[in-house]
Phi, psi and omega in degrees: 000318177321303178288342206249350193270339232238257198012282184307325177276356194279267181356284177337306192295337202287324206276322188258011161287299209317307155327322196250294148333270183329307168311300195299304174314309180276009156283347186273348182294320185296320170315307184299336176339293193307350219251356177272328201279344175285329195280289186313319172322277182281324192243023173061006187333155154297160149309293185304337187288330163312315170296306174295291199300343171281325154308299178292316155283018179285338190296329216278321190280328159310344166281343175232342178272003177261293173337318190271329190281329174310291174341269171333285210291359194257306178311290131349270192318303187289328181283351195285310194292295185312326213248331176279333171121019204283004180258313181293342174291315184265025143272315155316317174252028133116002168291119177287172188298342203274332185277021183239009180303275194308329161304281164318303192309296179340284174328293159293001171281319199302306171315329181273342175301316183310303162286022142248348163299336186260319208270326191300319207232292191265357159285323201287326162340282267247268185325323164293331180272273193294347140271028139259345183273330177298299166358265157333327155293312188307332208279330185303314193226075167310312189313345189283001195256300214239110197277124179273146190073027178223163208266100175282134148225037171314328173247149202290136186054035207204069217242139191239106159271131160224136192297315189200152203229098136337073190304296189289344194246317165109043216222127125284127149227175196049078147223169206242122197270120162248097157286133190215053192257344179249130182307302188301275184253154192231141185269117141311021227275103187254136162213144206267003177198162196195174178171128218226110175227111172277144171312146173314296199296349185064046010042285171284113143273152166241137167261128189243145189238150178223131159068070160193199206219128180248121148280105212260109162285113175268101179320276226276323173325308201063035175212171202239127174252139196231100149282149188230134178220160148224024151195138193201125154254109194261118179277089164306116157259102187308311187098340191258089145309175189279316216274322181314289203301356185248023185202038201272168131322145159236156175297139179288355123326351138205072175253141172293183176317300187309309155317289174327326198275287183328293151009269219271332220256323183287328191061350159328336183272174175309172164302304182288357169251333130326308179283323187278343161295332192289318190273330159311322194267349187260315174312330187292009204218307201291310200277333166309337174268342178292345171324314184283304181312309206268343158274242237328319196306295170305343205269324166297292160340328192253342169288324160311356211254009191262345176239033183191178207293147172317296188290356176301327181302277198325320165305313189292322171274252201000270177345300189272356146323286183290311173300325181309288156287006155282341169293303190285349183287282202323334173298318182292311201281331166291331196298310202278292154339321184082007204246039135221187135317093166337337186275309182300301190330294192301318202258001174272356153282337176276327183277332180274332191277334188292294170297333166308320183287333210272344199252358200243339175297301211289349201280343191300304193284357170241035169048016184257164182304141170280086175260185214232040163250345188289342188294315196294324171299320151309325196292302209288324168278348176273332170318271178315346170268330180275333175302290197293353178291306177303286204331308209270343160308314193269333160283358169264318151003282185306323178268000000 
């Protein structure tokens, strides 16, 4: 009976992660819409490019939308049941609450294998690929790099204003130029129309300017010279060729284990980038591992929810969802900072989310009431356990 229960609840879990997956995703997908539907619009993007760049970020919004979906469909599962009576029929027949363990635990290994399989492999994929392929666009479609009312520094020593940008003629007006690519003198350049023409090789732009005027500031001179033009072609180098941008640096968010791992081993970098390798390489392991806290985590929750309204569970796993990553920012931002251990930072939201489910089973499996002061009493012992991590971080700091 045991295997045939653990089957049925397994079973049970596939339709509403599959669900729950598909939504999250495609709503965190949905942010990007307006900026995809502006690039195909105003800028002719291709469809495949499009398309490739919406690939490449699904590893990245899947890092996180996978954890929450275990949540949820574990959650979903257990109030359906609690609600049908079917945790009191298995109770009646003398199966404790602790026997809905296994068929869920099963379940979040998979989740973690999965994700780990996304934070190990396909974020750092998903993200690399997509600055080079954003790359690729800029040398194809530079307008999509330059922006009206705002101080462009798409090319290097090179700051470009433009009051308005034409979509259809693709025409800049008012605009205003500094180059400061010859150290000795620095260029001034105001021109009341302009039109940004790329080069075969896509490498070079050219800016053809009309009806203005450049002022050559001599640094060491100290004196100002005034052109009057009425066409000026100003020459641009993106710096991004294809063999650069694909042997460009990477960021440590996409860089793989191995790299990271050389990284933090070699020590070559500053302390803050060191730490932010450190910490980058324990998230790839931490958040993959909330599969487990945050579903066990749901199995009281969702049994709670059989002596009081549906939506108080559902409401409560959230909460403690969106708190779980309010844990994981402050880890970071002390973890980068220092003024805890990158190992602490990452993993003590799991360790908090861990011990809440091990303490809300036992109030579960003993019949006593969930009531909702145990968060302040929790709240006040992780309070007093991170004061003594620092306090005792800062006496070793110190000696």
């Amino acid at each position: 009976m045991n295997t045939i229960l653990n089957r049925y609840i397994f079973r049970e879990l596939l339709s509403p992660f599959a669900i729950c997956l598909t939504f999250l995703t495609f709503t965190f997908l949905m942010t990007r819409i307006p900026e995809i539907t502006n690039m195909v619009v105003n800028y002719h993007t291709g469809i495949s490019s499009v398309f490739l760049l919406i690939l490449y970020a699904l590893p990245r919004f899947m890092e996180f939308t996978l954890p929450m979906s275990v949540m949820i469909a574990v959650l979903l599962t257990v109030m359906r049941m609690s609600s049908d009576n079917e945790i009191i029929a298995l109770k009646g027949s003398g199966i404790s609450i602790y026997r809905l363990i296994p068929p869920v635990f099963l379940f979040c290994v998979l989740g973690v294998i999965v994700s780990l399989w996304l934070t190990l492999w396909g974020v750092p994929w998903g993200r690399f690929s997509f600055a080079v392929k954003g790359a690729e666009i800029a040398r194809a479609t530079i307008n999509v790099a330059l922006k009206e009312r705002q101080f462009n520094n798409t090319f290097d020593n090179v700051m470009i204003y433009i009051t308005a940008i034409d979509l259809k003629t693709s025409e800049l007006s008012n605009i205003f130029i500094e180059d400061s690519r010859n150290p000795a003198v620095v260029n001034i350049t105001v021109a009341s129309r302009g039109i940004l023409i790329s080069q075969a090789s896509g490498d070079h732009h050219t800016l053809r300017l009309s009806q203005g005027t450049i002022n050559q500031v001599d640094m060491a001179g100290r004196s100002v010279n005034a052109v009057n033009f009425d066409t000026y072609d100003i020459n641009f180098d993106t710096g991004l060729s294809t063999e650069e941008s694909g042997k460009r640096g990477k960021d440590f968010d996409e860089m793989y284990l191995n790299e990271l791992v050389d990284f933090i081993n070699k020590g070559d970098g500053d302390p803050k980038a060191l730490k932010s390798a450190s910490m980058e390489l324990h998230e790839k392991f931490a958040i993959p591992f909330a599969c487990i806290s945050l579903g066990l985590l749901s199995i009281p929750l969702g049994v709670r929810s059989n002596s009081s309204r549906r939506a108080s569970g559902f409401g409560l796993a959230l909460s403690f969802f969106l708190f779980y990553y309010l844990l994981l920012a402050a880890g970071w931002s002390a973890g980068t900072t220092g003024h805890y251990p990158p190992a602490i930072g990452m993993w003590l939201p799991n360790i908090i989310m861990g011990g809440s489910s091990i303490y809300m089973f036992s109030k579960v499996a003993n019949e006593r009431p969930l009531t909702f002061n145990f968060g302040l009493t929790l709240l006040a012992k992780i309070k007093s356990l991170v004061l003594k991590i620092k306090k005792n971080s800062l006496e070793i700091k110190s000696s």
